[in-house]
C-alpha positions, 0 to 999 in steps of 0.5 A, spaced: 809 513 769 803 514 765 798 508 763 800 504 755 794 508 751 794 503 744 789 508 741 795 515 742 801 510 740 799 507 733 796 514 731 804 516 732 807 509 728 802 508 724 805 510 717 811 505 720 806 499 723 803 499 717 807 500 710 803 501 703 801 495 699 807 495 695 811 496 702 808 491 705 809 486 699 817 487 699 817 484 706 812 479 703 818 478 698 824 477 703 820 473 707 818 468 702 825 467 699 827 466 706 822 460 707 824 457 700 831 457 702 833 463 698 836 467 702 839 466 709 836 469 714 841 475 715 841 478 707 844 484 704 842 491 702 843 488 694 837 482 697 832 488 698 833 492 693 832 485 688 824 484 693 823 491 691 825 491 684 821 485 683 815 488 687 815 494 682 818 491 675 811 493 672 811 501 674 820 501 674 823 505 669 830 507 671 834 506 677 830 510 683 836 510 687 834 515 693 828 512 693 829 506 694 834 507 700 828 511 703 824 505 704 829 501 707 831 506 711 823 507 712 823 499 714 829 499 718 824 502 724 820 496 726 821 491 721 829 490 720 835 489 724 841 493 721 848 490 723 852 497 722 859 493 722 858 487 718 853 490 712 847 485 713 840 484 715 835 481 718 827 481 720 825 485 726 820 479 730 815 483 728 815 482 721 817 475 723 809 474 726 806 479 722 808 474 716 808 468 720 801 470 723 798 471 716 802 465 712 798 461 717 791 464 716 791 464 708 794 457 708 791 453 714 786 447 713 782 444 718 780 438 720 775 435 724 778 429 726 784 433 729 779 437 733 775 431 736 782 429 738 783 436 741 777 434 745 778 428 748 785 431 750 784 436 753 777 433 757 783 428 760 787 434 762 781 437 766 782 431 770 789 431 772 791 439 772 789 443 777 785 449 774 789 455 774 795 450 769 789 448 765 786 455 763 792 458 763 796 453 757 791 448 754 785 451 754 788 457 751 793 454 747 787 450 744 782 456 743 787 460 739 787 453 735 780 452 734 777 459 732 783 459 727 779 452 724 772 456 725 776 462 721 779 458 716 772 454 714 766 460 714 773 463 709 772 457 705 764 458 704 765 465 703 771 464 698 766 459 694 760 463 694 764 468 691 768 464 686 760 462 683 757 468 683 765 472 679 763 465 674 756 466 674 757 473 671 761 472 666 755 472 662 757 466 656 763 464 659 761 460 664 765 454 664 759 449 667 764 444 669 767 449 674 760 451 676 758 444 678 765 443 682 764 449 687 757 446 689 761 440 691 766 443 694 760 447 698 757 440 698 764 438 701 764 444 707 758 442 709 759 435 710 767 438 715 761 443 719 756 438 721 762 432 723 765 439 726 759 440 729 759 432 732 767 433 735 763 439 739 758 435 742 763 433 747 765 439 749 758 440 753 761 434 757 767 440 760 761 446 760 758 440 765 764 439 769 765 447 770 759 447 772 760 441 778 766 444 780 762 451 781 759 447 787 765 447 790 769 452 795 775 453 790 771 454 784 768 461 786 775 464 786 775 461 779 769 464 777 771 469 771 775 463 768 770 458 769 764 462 765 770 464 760 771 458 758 763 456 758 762 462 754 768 460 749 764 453 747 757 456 746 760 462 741 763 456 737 758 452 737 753 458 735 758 460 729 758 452 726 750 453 726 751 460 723 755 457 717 752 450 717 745 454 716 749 459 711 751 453 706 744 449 708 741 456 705 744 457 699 746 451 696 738 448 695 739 456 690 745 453 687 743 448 685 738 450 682 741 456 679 746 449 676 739 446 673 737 453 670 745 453 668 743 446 664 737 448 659 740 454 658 746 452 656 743 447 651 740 451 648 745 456 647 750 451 644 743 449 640 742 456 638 751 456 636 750 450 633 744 451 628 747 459 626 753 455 624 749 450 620 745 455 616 752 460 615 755 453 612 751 449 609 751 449 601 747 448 596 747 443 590 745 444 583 739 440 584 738 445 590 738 441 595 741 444 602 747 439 604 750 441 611 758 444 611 763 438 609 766 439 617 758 435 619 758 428 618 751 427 614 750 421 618 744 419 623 747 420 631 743 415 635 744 414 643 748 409 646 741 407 649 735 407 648 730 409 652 725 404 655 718 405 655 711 402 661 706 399 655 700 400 658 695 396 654 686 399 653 684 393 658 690 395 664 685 396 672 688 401 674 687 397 681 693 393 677 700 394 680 706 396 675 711 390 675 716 395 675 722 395 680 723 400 685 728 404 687 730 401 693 730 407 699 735 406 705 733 409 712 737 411 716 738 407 723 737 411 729 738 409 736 731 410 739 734 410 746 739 415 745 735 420 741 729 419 747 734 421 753 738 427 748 730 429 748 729 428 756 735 432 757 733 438 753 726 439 756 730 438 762 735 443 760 730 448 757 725 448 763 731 450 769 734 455 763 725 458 765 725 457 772 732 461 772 730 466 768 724 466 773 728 467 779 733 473 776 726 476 775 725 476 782 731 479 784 731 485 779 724 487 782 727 485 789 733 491 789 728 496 785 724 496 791 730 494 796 735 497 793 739 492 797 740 485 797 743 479 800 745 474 795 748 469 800 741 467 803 738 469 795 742 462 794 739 458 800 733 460 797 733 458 790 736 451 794 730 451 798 725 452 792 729 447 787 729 441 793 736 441 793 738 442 787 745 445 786 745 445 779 739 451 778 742 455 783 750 455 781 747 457 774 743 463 777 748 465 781 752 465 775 749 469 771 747 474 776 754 475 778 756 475 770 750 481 770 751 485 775 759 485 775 758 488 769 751 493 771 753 500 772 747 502 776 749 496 781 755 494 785 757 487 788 760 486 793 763 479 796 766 479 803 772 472 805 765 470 810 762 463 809 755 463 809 752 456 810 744 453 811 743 448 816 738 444 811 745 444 806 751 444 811 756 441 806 755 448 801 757 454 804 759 461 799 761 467 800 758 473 804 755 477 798 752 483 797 748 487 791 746 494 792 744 500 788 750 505 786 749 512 790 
């Protein structure tokens, strides 16, 4: 049996995968009159032709009778089921996704706290599952839950950019007000991506345990999965810095865009209103210019006024101004805390040096070599760090990761333990990289 090519098979079905516009809008159709009730979930041809009716009512002029049952017939593929005998139909379970799946993606919300929450479960689960259940059904299920979150806010950024930038282009007719509420819903984003940000410092604590757990015997049949699930947390947080320094870099031009908006806008309105006074006004026998009869001829003052500093001819200018000042609340920040985050970064960073620098040294290796034994490169880099398994684990990651992939090497790992008599509580397995022929 030939092999599944999804390249060849979706350019056979595609016109039937994928429908036009307005298609597509009759399935949107039936499926929302069925979410609201409207339809049960087995309809009628006459329920079809009514989505089709309503979807082309702008461009229908007479009954197109041929056509219509073309199209039904058309859908009848991979979106509906016919039951031939009783007349009725009802949703293929691809139209069902597809238009579940898209219902989700356009209405979902995200929330921080939720996904904090997520967290804390699965970093529990960690504990008490054996890997293989974990990776398989929470951590999975939870990654398709948060990227859709992910997703669903650099689609608000996006969305609100692009609402200021149709309102700014409406020459006159902004409206300032709608102006001044996207720069508070981008306020807003910003505030959800940084309390996100928070909620995904924990998972630092699971990239930790993977870690530890590669120490371990078992941990190595699980390697794929284990850097599947450190990469998964690092290309998260990479996108949450991404839209944070998206809104952090447009907001401060925004908002002066918004103060730009102010002035001209006054002055706009100032320009109307002095235009309209000048076409109004009358003028009296004594010729004298009154304003139109709609202006009330009477003086407008503020609801308060402006309160001015006297500065006297004899005032030092040594003496201080007996003016209150505005009271500046510093935020509290936890010494101890941020010292011990600050020490585990320059450790994190010097390691992420020495790694890179041991990798170095192995790609020169098999450049001259051609061959070499991993196993023992291992035992080497435990020698150099005084033990310490955590640089080794992560060399040893990522030159696996490297050459696994690498079409110029090859790796090969047999089921023989390889110990060292200083480490006798680590073994790995015999491993060998060498040069393709």
């Amino acid at each position: 049996m030939d092999a599944f090519n999804l390249y060849n098979e979706v350019k056979q079905e595609y016109n039937d995968l994928f429908p036009n516009r307005k298609v597509m809008l009759v399935i949107f159709h039936l499926y929302q009159r069925i979410q609201n009730k409207e339809l049960e979930i087995t309809f009628t041809e006459d329920d079809i032709l009514n989505s089709i009716r309503y979807v082309r009512q702008s461009e229908i002029k007479t009954e197109q009778t041929e056509q219509f049952n073309q199209i039904i017939r058309s859908l009848q593929k991979f979106f509906l089921w016919r039951d031939v005998n009783k007349g009725f139909y009802s949703f293929r379970p691809y139209a069902e996704q597809l238009c579940s799946e898209i219902a989700t993606v356009l209405s979902d919300t995200f929330n921080p706290t939720e996904i904090e929450g997520d967290f804390k479960f699965i970093q529990n689960q960690l504990e008490i599952e054996p890997f293989e259940m974990w990776y398989q059904y929470t951590f999975d299920g939870y990654r398709r839950k948060v990227s859709a979150q992910t997703s669903v806010l650099d689609r608000k950024v996006t969305k609100a950019i692009a609402e200021f930038r149709t309102e700014i282009n409406q020459n006159d007719d902004y409206n300032i007000f709608s102006l001044k509420n996207i720069i508070d819903i981008l306020t807003g984003l910003g505030i959800q991506t940084r309390e996100l940000n928070i909620a995904f410092q924990s998972s630092r604590h699971i990239e930790d345990w993977m870690i530890n757990f590669q120490k371990e015997e078992k941990g190595i049949t699980y390697f794929k999965e284990i850097t599947d699930v450190i990469k998964y947390f690092r290309g998260t947080r990479n996108k949450l810095q991404i839209i944070g320094r998206k809104i952090d870099g447009i907001k401060p031009k925004l908002d002066e865009f918004i103060n730009n908006v102010n002035q001209h806008d006054f002055y706009r309105k100032f320009k109307l209103l002095l235009k309209y006074t000048l076409n109004n006004a009358q003028l009296n026998k004594g010729e004298d210019v009154c304003l139109p009869s709609n202006i009330p001829n009477e003086c407008i003052l503020p609801d308060k006024l402006q309160k001015f500093l006297i500065i006297k001819e004899t005032w030092n200018p040594e003496q201080k101004i007996s003016q209150r000042s505005v009271k500046i609340i510093v935020p509290t920040t936890n010494n101890e805390a941020s010292l011990d985050e600050l020490k585990r970064c320059n450790k994190q960073t010097s390691m992420f040096k020495r790694v890179k620098q041991y990798l170095d040294e192995l790609e020169h290796e098999l450049s001259i070599s051609k061959e070499v034994d991993f196993s023992m490169y291992f035992f080497n880099i435990m020698e150099k760090e005084h033990g310490d398994v955590n640089v080794a684990v992560r060399y040893a990651s990522h030159a696996m990761e490297k050459y696994f992939k690498s079409k110029i090497y090859q790796v090969e790992i047999r089921k023989e333990k390889i110990s060292y008599p200083t480490y006798p509580t680590i073994a790995i397995w015999k491993t060998t990289i060498y040069k393709r022929i």
